[in-house]
C-alpha angles and dihedrals in degrees: 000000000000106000117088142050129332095246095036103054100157092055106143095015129108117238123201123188130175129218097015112144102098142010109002097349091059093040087052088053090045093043086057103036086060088045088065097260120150088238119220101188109191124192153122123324120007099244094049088044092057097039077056101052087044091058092045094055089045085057116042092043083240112121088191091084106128129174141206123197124213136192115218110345084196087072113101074212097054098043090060098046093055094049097047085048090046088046092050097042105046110023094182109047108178103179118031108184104189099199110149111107130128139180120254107194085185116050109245118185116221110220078262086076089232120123106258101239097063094044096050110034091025111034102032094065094046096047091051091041085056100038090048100044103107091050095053090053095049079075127076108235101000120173138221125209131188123178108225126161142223090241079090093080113100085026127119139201116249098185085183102060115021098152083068091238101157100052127359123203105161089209094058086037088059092044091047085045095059093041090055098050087049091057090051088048091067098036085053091048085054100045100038071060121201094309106044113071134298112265118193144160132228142205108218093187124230103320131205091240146128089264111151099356091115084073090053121180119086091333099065093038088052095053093041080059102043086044097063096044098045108000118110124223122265088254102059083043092059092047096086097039091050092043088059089043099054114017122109090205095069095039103140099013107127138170096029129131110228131202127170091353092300121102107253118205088223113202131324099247090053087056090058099119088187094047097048088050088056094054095050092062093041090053094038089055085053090053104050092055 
């Protein structure tokens, strides 16, 4: 990541981001392919992924623009396979964006009998971060990024009960979520150590996108709302990820929480070393069921 021209940083990287065929996720691919980056989008269904993929090419002036399509990322199935495809197909990847994520204002439990919210904005990224390790460090100076959120401030960490079981709200469950993948951002940073890749988290801010219109009702009528008088463009939202992907200045820099380009403290509970190593062993055993 630190040959090629000034305004093309990622020339010669892969770049994999999930969840990328609408709103932040597409404006991220954009943002690197433009950067240089040999662009992997990943999202749901083969033939959007690819018309996707195609646009974003046409866009950014990069051919090198691929695409993977991908059923349910919510799937412990689906979430190795992607990542053993990922692995076989680009043995150095030098920039993993984990972006999918989504509200569920009704719990909804995956075949895997887990609630939909932690499998898919909590596990998924773990289960790609782990699988793809040893890609990420076959490149000097990889990054991970992981799109949190400051609805995780006020939440809190039930270890015992992380499928939320005992009493669902969707908003607490998305602001858990987040808290939760901010924790694992850090335990990953520490574990990845000085020499594996950079992993950080990143706070997009409150986007113009289709987020939570797949509960519609009053819900997605109330964030439409709230999304046209405060809420920025994709674009703006991609800026910060696409800024930690990409920027020299923060090169080495791991286990940090970013909004607007500055490094946040995020909550105090997301700050907690011995809880978020907790976590990690809770969610890995999770994952290795």
């Amino acid at each position: 990541m630190e040959g090629g021209a000034r305004s093309r940083p990622l020339e010669g990287t892969v770049a994999v981001v999930t969840g990328a065929t609408s709103g932040i996720g597409l404006e991220i691919a954009l943002g690197l392919a433009r950067a240089g980056a040999r662009t992997v989008v990943v999202g749901r269904g083969e033939d959007r992924a690819r018309d996707v993929a195609r646009g974003v090419a046409e866009r950014s002036g990069n051919p090198l623009v691929e695409s993977v399509g991908v059923s349910d990322l919510a799937l412990r199935a689906e979430q190795r396979r992607l990542a053993e495809l990922l692995a076989a197909r680009y043995p150095g990847i030098g920039v993993l964006v984990n972006n999918a994520g989504a509200l569920f204002t009704r719990r909804d439990v995956t075949p895997d009998g887990l609630e939909r919210t932690f499998a898919l904005n909590v596990l998924a990224p773990f289960v790609l971060s782990e699988r793809l390790a040893a890609s990420l460090r076959a490149v000097r100076g990889g990054r991970v990024v992981n799109i949190s959120s400051g609805a995780h401030r006020g939440q809190r960490i039930v270890l015992g009960d992380l499928q939320m079981s005992r009493r669902y709200s969707g908003w607490t469950a998305y602001g858990r979520s987040k808290l939760e993948l901010l924790l694992l951002t850090r335990e990953f940073a520490r574990r990845f150590g000085a020499d594996g890749p950079t992993v950080n988290a990143v706070h997009p801010g409150f986007v113009r996108t289709g987020f939570a219109q797949n509960n519609g009702g009053w819900t997605a009528r109330f964030v439409r709302f709230a999304a046209r008088i405060a809420g920025r463009t994709p674009e703006h939202g991609a800026d910060t990820p696409v800024f930690v992907a990409t920027d020299a200045s923060i090169r080495g820099v791991t286990g940090e929480y970013f909004a607007d380009r500055r490094i946040r403290p995020g909550s105090h509970v997301s700050r907690d070393p011995a809880l978020a190593t907790r976590l990690f062993d809770a969610v890995n055993a999770i994952a290795a069921e």
